[in-house]
C-alpha positions in Angstrom: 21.3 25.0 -14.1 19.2 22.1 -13.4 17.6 21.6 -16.7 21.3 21.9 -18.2 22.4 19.2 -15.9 19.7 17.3 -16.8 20.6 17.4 -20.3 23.5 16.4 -20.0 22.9 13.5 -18.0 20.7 12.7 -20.8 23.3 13.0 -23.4 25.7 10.7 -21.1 22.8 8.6 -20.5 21.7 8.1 -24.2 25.2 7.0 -25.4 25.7 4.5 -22.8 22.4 3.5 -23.7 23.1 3.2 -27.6 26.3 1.2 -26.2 24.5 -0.5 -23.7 21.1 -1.4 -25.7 22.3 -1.6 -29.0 22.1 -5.6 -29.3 18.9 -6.0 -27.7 16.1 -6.2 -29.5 12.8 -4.1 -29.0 9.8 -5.6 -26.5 6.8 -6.0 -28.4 4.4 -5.3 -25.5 0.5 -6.7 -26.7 -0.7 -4.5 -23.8 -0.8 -2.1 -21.0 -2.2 -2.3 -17.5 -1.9 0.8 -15.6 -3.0 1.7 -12.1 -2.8 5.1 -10.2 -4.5 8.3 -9.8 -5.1 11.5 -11.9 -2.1 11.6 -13.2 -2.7 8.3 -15.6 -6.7 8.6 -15.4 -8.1 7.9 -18.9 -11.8 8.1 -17.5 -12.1 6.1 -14.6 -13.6 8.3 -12.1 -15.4 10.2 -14.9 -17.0 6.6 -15.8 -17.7 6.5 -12.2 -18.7 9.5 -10.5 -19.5 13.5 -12.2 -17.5 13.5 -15.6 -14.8 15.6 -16.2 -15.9 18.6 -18.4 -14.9 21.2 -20.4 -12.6 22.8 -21.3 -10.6 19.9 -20.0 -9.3 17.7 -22.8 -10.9 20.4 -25.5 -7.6 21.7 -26.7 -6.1 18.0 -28.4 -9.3 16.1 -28.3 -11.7 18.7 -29.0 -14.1 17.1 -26.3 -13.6 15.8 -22.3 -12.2 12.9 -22.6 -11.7 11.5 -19.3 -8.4 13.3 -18.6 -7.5 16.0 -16.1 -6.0 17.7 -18.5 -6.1 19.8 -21.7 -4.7 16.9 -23.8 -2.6 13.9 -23.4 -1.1 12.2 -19.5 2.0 10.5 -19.5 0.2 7.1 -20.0 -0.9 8.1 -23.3 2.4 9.1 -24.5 3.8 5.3 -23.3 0.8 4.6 -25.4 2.1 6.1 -28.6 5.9 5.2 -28.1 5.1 1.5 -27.5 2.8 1.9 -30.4 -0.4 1.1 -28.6 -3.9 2.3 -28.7 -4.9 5.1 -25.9 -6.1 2.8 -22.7 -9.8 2.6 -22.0 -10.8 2.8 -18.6 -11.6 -0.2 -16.6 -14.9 1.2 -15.3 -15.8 2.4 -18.2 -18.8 0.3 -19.4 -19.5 1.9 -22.8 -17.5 1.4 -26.5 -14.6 0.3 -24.4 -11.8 -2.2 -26.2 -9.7 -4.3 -24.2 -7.4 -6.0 -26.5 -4.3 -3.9 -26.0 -5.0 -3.2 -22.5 -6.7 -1.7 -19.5 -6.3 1.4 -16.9 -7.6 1.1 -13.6 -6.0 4.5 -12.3 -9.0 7.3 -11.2 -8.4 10.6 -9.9 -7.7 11.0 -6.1 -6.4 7.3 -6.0 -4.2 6.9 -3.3 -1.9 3.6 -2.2 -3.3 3.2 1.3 -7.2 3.4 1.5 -7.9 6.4 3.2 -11.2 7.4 6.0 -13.0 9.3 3.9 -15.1 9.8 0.9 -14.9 11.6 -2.6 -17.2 14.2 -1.5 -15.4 15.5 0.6 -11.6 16.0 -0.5 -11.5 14.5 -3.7 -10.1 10.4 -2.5 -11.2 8.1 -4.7 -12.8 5.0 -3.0 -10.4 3.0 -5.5 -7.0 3.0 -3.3 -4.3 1.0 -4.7 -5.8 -2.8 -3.4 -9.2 -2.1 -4.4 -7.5 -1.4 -8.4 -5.5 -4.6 -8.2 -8.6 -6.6 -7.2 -10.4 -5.3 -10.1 -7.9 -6.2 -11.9 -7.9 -9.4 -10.9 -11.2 -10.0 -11.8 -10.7 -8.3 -14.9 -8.5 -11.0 -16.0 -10.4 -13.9 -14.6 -13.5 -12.4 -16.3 -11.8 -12.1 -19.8 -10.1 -15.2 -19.7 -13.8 -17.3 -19.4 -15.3 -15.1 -22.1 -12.2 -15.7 -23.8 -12.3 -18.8 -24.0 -16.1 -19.7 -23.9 -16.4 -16.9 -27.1 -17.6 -18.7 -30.6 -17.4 -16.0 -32.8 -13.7 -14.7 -33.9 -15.6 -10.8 -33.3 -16.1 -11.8 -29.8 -12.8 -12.1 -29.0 -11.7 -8.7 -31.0 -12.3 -6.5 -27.8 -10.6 -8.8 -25.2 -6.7 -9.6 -24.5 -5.8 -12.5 -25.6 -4.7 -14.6 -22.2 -1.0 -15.4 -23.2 -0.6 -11.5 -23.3 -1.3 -10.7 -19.7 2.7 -12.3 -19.3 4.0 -10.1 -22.4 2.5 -7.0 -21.1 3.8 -3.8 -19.8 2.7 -3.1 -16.1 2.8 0.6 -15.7 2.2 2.2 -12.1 2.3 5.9 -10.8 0.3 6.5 -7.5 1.7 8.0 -3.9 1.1 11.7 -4.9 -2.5 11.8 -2.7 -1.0 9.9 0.0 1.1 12.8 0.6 -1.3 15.1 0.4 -3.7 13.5 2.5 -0.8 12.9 4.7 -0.1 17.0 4.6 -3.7 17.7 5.4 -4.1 14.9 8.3 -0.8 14.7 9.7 2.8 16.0 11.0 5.9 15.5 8.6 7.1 13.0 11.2 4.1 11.1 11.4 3.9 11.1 7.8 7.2 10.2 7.6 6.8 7.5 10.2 3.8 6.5 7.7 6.1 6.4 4.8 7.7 2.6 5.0 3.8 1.3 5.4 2.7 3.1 2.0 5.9 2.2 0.0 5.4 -1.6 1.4 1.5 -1.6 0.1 2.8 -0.5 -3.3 5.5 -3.4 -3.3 2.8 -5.7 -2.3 0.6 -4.9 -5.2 3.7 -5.4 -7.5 4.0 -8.9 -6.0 0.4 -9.4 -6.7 0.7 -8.4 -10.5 4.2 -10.6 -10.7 2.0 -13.7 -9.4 -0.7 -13.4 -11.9 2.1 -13.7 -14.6 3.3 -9.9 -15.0 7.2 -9.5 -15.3 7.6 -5.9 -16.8 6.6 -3.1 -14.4 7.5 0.5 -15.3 7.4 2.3 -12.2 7.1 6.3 -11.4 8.3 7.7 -8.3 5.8 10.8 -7.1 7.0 14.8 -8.4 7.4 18.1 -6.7 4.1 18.4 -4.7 5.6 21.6 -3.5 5.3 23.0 -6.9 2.1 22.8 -7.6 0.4 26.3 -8.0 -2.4 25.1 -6.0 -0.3 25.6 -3.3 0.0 29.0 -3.1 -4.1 29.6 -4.0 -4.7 30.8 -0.3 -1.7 31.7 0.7 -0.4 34.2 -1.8 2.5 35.8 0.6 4.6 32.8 2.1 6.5 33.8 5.1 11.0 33.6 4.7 11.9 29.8 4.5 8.4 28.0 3.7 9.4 27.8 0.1 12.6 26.8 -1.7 15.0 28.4 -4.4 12.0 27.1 -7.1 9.4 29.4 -5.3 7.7 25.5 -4.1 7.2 24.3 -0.7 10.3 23.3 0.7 8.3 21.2 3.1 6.3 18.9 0.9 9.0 18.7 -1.3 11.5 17.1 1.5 8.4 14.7 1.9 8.5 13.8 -1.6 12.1 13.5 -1.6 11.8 10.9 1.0 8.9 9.0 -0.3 11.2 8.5 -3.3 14.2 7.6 -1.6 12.3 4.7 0.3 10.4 3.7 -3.4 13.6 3.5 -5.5 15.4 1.0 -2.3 12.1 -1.0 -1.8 12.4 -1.7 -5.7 15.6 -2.9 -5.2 14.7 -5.0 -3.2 11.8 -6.3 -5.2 14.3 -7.3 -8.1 15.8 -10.1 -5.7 12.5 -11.0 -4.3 10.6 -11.2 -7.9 14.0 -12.5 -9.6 11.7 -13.1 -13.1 10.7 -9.4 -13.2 12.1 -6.8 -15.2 11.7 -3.9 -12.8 12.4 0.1 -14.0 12.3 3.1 -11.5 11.5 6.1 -13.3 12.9 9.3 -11.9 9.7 11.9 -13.1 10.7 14.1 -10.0 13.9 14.8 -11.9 12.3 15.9 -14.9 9.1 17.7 -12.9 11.8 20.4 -11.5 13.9 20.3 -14.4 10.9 22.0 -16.4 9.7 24.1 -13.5 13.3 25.3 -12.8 13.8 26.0 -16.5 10.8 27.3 -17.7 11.9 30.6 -18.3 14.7 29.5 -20.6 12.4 26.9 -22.5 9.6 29.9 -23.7 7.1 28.6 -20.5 4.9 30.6 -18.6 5.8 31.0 -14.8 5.4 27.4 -13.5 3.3 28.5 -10.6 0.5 29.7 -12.5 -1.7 28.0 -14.2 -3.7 28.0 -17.7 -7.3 27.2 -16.7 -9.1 28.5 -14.0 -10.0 31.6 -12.3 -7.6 32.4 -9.1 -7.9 36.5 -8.3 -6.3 37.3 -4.7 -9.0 35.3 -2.8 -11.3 34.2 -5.0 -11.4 31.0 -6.8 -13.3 29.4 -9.9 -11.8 25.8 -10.7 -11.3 25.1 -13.9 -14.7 24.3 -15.9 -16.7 25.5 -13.5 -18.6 28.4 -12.9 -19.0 31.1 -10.1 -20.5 34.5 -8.9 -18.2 37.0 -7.7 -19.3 40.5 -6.5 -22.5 39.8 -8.8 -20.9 38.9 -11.7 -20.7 35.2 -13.4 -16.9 34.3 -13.7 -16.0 31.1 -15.4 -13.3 29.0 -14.8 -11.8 29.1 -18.4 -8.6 28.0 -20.5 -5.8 30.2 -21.5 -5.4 31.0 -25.2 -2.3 29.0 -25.2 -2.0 25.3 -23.2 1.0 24.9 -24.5 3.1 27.1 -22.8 2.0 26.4 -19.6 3.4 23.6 -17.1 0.6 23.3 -14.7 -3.0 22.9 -16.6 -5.3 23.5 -13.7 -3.3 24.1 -10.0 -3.0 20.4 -9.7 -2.4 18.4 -12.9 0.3 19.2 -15.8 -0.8 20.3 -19.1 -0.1 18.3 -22.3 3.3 20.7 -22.6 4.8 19.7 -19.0 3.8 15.9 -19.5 5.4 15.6 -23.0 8.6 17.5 -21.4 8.5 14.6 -19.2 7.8 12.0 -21.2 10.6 13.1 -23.7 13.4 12.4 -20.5 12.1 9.6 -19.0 11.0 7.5 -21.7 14.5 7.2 -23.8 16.0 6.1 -20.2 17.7 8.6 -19.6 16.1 9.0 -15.8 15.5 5.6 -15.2 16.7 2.8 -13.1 18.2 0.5 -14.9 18.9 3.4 -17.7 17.0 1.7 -20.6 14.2 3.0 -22.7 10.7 2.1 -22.3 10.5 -0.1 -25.5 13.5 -2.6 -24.4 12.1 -2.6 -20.6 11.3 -5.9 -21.4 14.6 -7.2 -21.0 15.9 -8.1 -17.5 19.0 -5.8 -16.1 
C-alpha cells in the first residue's frame, strides 16, 4: 500500500513536473561537493583510517572501493544523472582529480562532534564543522594553486574557481546523531537535542552559501528502525517495540521528528539565504516504500541482510573473519546483491540505493518538486 501510494504520488508529481519544468532549462552543474557520513563516503575514512575491504564494493567495481557498499551510494548515482565523474575523496591523497568536485563525507560522520573516538563505536572524528573547514581550505588551497599554476596540465585536476558558485552542494548526515543519541540518551533528551543538531546543519549551509554556494540538495535521514542491525541481538522483540514494517517503532518516531524539524529549518533557510536554491529530499519516503514493498518488487526480506554472518548469537561483520565453535566463518556476500535492500546490517545495497535514487531524483519526493538537473533554478 505504501509503495503504490508512492507511485502514484510520483506519477502526479512527474506531470506537474513536465507542466511545471518544462520551460526551464537544465543546470549544467561543473561540480559536486558533498558532505556526510557512510551513506555518501566515496573513500574518506578508508583514506584515513583501516580501508574498507572485500567483498565490499566487489560485486560493481570488482575491488573495494571506498564504499560501504557492494556497488554504487546515492552520491554516485547524482554523479551519473548530472553527468559527472564519481567524487574523489577529500582525504584521499593518491590519483585523486578535483575538477568536477570533491566529497568530504566519511563513515560514522555525525552533525554535532561527539565525545568519543572511532575506536570505540565507529564516530568519525570528522563531524559536520570539521568537513566544512576542510572544505574551506580546500577551496582557498585550489584557488592559489589555481591561479599560481603555469602549465595548462596543472590546472587539469583542480576546479576551476568560477565553479565553486555553479556547483551542486549535496548534504546527507544526521543518521549517527540518532544513533549515538539512542545509545547515550532518552527519546526526550534526544529529542530536546534535536533543534541544536538541525541548527548546526543549517549553520554549515550558511557557511557554504557565504563562500559563493547557491544550490544545495538536501536529504533528510531514513528509517533507522529498519535497519537489520537492529534486531542482531535481539532476535525476539517484545509486543509494541516494533511497527507494522517489523522496524523499531521507537527510532523511527525519532527519525520522524528529526525530519519534521529539517524540512521547517529549511524553510526557513530559503528566506534567510534569499540567493539559494534550496531542495529537501524526502529519502525516508522512499526508504519504507522499498522496505514495505519488498515482497511485491522480487526483494529479499528487508531485515536481512546480503553480507555477513549473523546465526542466533553469533556474529561475523561483513569482510571479516571469525572462529565459532572451532571453526573459521567468514563474513561473506550473498550470491545475489541485487535483491537485497540492506548490504551489510547498516548500509543499503546498490539495489535499495538505486530504488531510491529512481524516486527522489526525478522530484518526485522533493521539496520544491523538481528534478535534480533543474535544482539550479530558484522556486
Amino acid at each position: 500500500m505504501e509503495f503504490s501510494r508512492v507511485l502514484i504520488a510520483g506519477v502526479l508529481v512527474s506531470w506537474v513536473l513536465s507542466e511545471g519544468a518544462a520551460n526551464l532549462p537544465e543546470c549544467e552543474f561543473p561540480a559536486i561537493y558533498n558532505f556526510g557520513d557512510s551513506n555518501s563516503d566515496t573513500g574518506g575514512i578508508s583514506a584515513a583510517f583501516e580501508p574498507i575491504r572485500a567483498p565490499y564494493g566487489v560485486p560493481f567495481f570488482h575491488k573495494p572501493a571506498g564504499r560501504d557498499c557492494d556497488g554504487r551510494l546515492i552520491i554516485d548515482l547524482i554523479a551519473e544523472k548530472v553527468k559527472l565523474p564519481y567524487l574523489h575523496a577529500y582525504l584521499n591523497s593518491l590519483g585523486a582529480n578535483f575538477r568536477h568536485g570533491a566529497n568530504f563525507a566519511t563513515g560514522g560522520s555525525t552533525i554535532r562532534r561527539q565525545n568519543e573516538t572511532i575506536f570505540q563505536y565507529g564516530i568519525s572524528p570528522f563531524a559536520l564543522d570539521m568537513q566544512i573547514v576542510q572544505f574551506d581550505q580546500f577551496k582557498a588551497r585550489t584557488i592559489e594553486m589555481y591561479n599560481q599554476a603555469k602549465d595548462p596540465s596543472e590546472k587539469d585536476k583542480l576546479p576551476r574557481p568560477e565553479d565553486f558558485a555553479k556547483a551542486l552542494y549535496t548534504i546527507d548526515v544526521g543518521q549517527n546523531d540518532l544513533s549515538v543519541g539512542f545509545r547515550t540518551m532518552s527519546f526526550d533528551q534526544l529529542r530536546a537535542a534535536m533543534p541544536d543538531i538541525i541548527n548546526q546543519l543549517a549553520s554549515a549551509v550558511q557557511h557554504l552559501y557565504q563562500q559563493g554556494g547557491r544550490t544545495f540538495w538536501i536529504h533528510n535521514t531514513g528509517p533507522i528502525g529498519c535497519l537489520p542491525v537492529n534486531f542482531f541481538y535481539l532476535p525476539n522483540p517484545e509486543p509494541g517495540y516494533v511497527d507494522q514494517y517489523g522496524c523499531v517503532k521507537g527510532q523511527n518516531d525519532m527519525a520522524m521528528e528529526f525530519n519534521r524539524q529539517l524540512k521547517e529549518r529549511i524553510i526557513k533557510l530559503r528566506t534567510e539565504l534569499p540567493e539559494a536554491s534550496i531542495t529537501h529530499v524526502d529519502v525516508y519516503t522512499a526508504k519504507i516504500s522499498i522496505i514495505s514493498s519488498a515482497k511485491n518488487l522480487g526483494m529479499a526480506d528487508p531485515l536481512k541482510v546480503c553480507c555477513g554472518y549473523h546465526v542466533n548469537y553469533d556474529h561475523v561483520w561483513c569482510g571479516n573473519k571469525a572462529t565459532i565453535n572451532n571453526t573459521e566463518v567468514y563474513g561473506r556476500s550473498c550470491e545475489n546483491p541485487s535483491v537485497f535492500i540492506s548490504w551489510d546490517g547498516v548500509h543499503y545495497s546498490q539495489a535499495g540505493n538505486q530504488f531510491v535514487a529512481d524516486h527522489t531524483l526525478n522530484g518526485s519526493l522533493t521539496d520544491p518538486p523538481i528534478p535534480i538537473t533543474q535544482a539550479c533554478h530558484k522556486q
